[in-house]
C-alpha positions in Angstrom: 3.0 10.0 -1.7 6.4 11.5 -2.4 6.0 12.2 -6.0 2.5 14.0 -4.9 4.5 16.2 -2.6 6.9 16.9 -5.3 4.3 17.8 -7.3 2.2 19.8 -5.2 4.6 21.9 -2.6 6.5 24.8 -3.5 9.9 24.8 -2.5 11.9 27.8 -1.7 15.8 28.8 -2.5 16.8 26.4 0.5 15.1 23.1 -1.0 12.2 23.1 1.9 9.2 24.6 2.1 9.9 26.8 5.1 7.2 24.6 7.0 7.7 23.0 10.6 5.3 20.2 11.8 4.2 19.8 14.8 2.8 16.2 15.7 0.7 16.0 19.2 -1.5 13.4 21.3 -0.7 10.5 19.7 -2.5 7.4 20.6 -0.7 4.2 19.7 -2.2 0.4 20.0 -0.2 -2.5 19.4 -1.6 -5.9 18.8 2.0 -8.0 19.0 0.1 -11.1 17.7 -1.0 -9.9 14.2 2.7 -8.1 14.2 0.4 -4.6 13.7 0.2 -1.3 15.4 -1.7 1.9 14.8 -1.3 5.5 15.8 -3.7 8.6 15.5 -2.4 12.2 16.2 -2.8 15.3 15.2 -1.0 17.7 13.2 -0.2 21.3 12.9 1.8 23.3 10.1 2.9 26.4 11.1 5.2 28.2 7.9 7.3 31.3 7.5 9.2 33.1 4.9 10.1 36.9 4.2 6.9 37.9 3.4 4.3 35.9 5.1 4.6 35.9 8.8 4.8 32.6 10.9 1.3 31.0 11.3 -0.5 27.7 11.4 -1.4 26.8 7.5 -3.3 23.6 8.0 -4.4 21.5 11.1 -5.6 18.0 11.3 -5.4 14.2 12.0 -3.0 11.5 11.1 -4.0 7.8 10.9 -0.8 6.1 10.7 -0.3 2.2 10.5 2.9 -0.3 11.2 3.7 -3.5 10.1 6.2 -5.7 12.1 8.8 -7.6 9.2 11.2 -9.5 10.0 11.1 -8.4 13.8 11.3 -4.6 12.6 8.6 -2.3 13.2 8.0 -0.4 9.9 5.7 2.3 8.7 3.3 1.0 5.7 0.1 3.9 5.6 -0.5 7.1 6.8 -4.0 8.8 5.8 -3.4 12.3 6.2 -7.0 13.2 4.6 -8.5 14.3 8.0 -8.2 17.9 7.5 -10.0 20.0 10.3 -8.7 23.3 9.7 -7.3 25.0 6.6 -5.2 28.7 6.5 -3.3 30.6 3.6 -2.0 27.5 1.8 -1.2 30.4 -1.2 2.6 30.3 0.0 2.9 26.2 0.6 1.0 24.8 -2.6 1.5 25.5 -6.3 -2.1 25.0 -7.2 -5.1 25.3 -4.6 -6.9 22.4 -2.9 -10.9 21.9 -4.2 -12.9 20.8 -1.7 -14.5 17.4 -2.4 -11.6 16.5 -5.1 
């Protein structure tokens, strides 16, 4: 996943991409015995820089997934493929998104 990012966000003078995102209405369910846990939210990025004002760029869903180890809760998957809404992306990715790819 990280080396996708890398590969696929532009960064700007500051080393970020001058995003913020915004994470609501998660649902979480825990089953202790299997040592698993789930959570779905959703997702809004909003970015800004000196010439694009500050707007949502993309809205969707998370599916995220937890693994108990060793008696720590840790993250193991998110599917962040649930995309419901897409904006001017022309600012956040080097190369655009084709549907269906």
């Amino acid at each position: 996943m990280l080396r996708f990012w890398r590969a696929a966000v532009v960064l700007y003078p500051d080393g970020t991409p001058r995003t913020k995102h915004v994470v609501t209405n998660p649902i979480i369910e825990i089953d202790e015995d299997a040592g698993t846990a789930s959570c779905r939210s959703y997702y809004t990025v909003l970015q800004q820089i000196d010439d694009f004002p500050l707007q949502p760029i993309v809205v969707g869903r998370y599916h995220d997934g937890f693994e108990r180890v060793d008696g720590a809760w840790r993250f193991c998957f998110r599917d962040y493929t649930l995309v419901d809404l897409v904006g001017d992306l022309s600012r956040h990715l080097s190369a655009p998104i084709v549907p269906g790819s």
